[in-house]
C-alpha positions in Angstrom: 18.0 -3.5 166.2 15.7 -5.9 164.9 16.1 -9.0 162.5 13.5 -8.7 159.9 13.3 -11.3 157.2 16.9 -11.3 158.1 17.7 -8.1 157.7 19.0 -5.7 160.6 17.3 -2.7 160.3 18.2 0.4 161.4 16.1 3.1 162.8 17.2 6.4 163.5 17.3 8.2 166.4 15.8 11.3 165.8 17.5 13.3 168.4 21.0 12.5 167.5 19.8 13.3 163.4 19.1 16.6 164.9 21.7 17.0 167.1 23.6 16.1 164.1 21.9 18.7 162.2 22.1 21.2 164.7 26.1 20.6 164.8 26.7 20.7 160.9 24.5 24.1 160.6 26.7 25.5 163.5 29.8 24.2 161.7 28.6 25.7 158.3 28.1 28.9 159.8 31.1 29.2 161.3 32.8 27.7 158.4 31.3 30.3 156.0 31.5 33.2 158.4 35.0 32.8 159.8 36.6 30.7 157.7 35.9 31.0 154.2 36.1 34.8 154.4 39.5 34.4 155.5 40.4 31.5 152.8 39.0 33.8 150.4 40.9 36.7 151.4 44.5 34.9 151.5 43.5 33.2 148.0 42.6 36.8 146.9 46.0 38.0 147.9 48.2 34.6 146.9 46.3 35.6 143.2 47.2 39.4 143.7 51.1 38.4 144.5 51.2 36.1 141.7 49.2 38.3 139.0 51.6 41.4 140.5 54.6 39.1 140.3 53.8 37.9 136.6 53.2 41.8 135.4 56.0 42.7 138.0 57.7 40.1 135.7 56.9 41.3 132.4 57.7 45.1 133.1 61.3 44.0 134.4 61.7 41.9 130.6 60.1 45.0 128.9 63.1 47.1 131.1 65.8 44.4 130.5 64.8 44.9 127.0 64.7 48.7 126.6 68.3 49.0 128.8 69.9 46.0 126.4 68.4 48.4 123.3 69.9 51.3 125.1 73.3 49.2 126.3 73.7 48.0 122.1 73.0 51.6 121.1 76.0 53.3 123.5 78.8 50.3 122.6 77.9 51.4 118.8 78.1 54.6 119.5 81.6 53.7 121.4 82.8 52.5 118.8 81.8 55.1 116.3 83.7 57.1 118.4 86.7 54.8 119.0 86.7 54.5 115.1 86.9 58.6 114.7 89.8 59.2 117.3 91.7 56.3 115.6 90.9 57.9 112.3 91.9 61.6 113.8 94.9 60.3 115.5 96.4 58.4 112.4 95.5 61.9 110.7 97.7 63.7 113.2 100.5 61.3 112.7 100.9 61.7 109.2 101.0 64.9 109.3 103.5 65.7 112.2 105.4 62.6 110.7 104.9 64.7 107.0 105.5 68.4 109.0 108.6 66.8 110.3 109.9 65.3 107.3 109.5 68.4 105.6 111.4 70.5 108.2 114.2 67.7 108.1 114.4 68.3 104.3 114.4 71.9 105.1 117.6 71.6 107.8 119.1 69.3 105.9 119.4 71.6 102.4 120.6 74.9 104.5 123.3 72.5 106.4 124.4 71.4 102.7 124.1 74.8 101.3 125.9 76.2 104.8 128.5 73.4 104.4 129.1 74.6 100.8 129.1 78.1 101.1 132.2 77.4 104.1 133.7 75.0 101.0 134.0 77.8 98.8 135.0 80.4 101.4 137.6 78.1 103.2 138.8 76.8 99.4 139.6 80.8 98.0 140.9 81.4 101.6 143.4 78.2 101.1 144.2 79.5 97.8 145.0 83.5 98.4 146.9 81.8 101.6 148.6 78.9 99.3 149.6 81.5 96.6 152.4 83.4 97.5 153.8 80.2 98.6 153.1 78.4 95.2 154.9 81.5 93.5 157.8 81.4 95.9 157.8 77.5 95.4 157.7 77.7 91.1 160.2 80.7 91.3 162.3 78.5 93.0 161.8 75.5 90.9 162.4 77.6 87.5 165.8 78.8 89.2 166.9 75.3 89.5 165.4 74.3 85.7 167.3 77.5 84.4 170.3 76.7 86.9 170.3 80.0 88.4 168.5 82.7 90.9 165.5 84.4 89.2 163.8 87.7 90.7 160.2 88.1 90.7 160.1 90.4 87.3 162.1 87.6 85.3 159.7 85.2 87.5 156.9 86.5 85.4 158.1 86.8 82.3 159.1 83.3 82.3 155.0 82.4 83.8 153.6 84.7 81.0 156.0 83.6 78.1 154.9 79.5 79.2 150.9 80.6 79.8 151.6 82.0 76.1 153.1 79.2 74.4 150.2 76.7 76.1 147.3 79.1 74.8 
């Protein structure tokens, strides 16, 4: 290095500029042969991943959407459904609740018109079984109004000539 007006200078040496030279082309070969192929290819498939994983993306929200669609359209349909058996069922209640009221009505008016039908039998049967005794009973008591025996012809005089005087 020399001092010139007070400046150092700095000359080159030519062999190391090309030695230099030599080295960088060498690196920028191998840079753009080797390397940059393989930068290019790993970007390529880091933008493949993402652009796959962004439409990858987008068709599972289109799906989501289309099986929430679906999902909303089956619970209304559910409960359609729920609302029709409820509907049918309460149908079916009334009218076993009304089929058995009716047959109810239906046992209850033959037990009534059974239980009367034994009324009347069982009140003539009293009555043909009560009347000789009712006879015997008012012949007696006529004997003892009359102060003597009566026999069954007297006995109804006496009843007809008293039915005639209340007639």
């Amino acid at each position: 290095m020399t001092l010139a007006s007070g400046y150092f200078v700095l000359t080159p040496i030519w062999h190391e500029i090309v030695i230099g030279l030599i080295a960088f082309g060498a690196l920028f070969l191998v840079m753009t042969k080797v390397f940059m192929p393989r930068l290019e290819k790993v970007y390529a498939e880091r933008h493949d991943r993402i652009e796959g994983g962004f439409e990858r993306a987008e068709q599972a929200r289109a799906e989501a959407r289309r099986v929430q669609t679906e999902y909303r359209t089956r619970i209304g349909e559910a409960r359609d459904e729920a609302a029709r058996i409820r509907d049918a069922a309460r149908e079916e209640g009334q009218r076993r609740s009304d089929e058995v009221l009716a047959a109810a009505r239906e046992e209850s008016a033959s037990l009534v018109s059974q239980g009367r039908e034994e009324l009347a039998t069982q009140r003539s049967s009293v009555a043909s079984d009560l009347q000789p005794d009712v006879a015997r009973l008012s012949r007696r008591l006529a004997g003892r109004m009359l102060g003597r025996e009566i026999g069954d012809d007297e006995y109804r005089q006496v009843v007809d000539d008293y039915l005639g005087q209340r007639v």
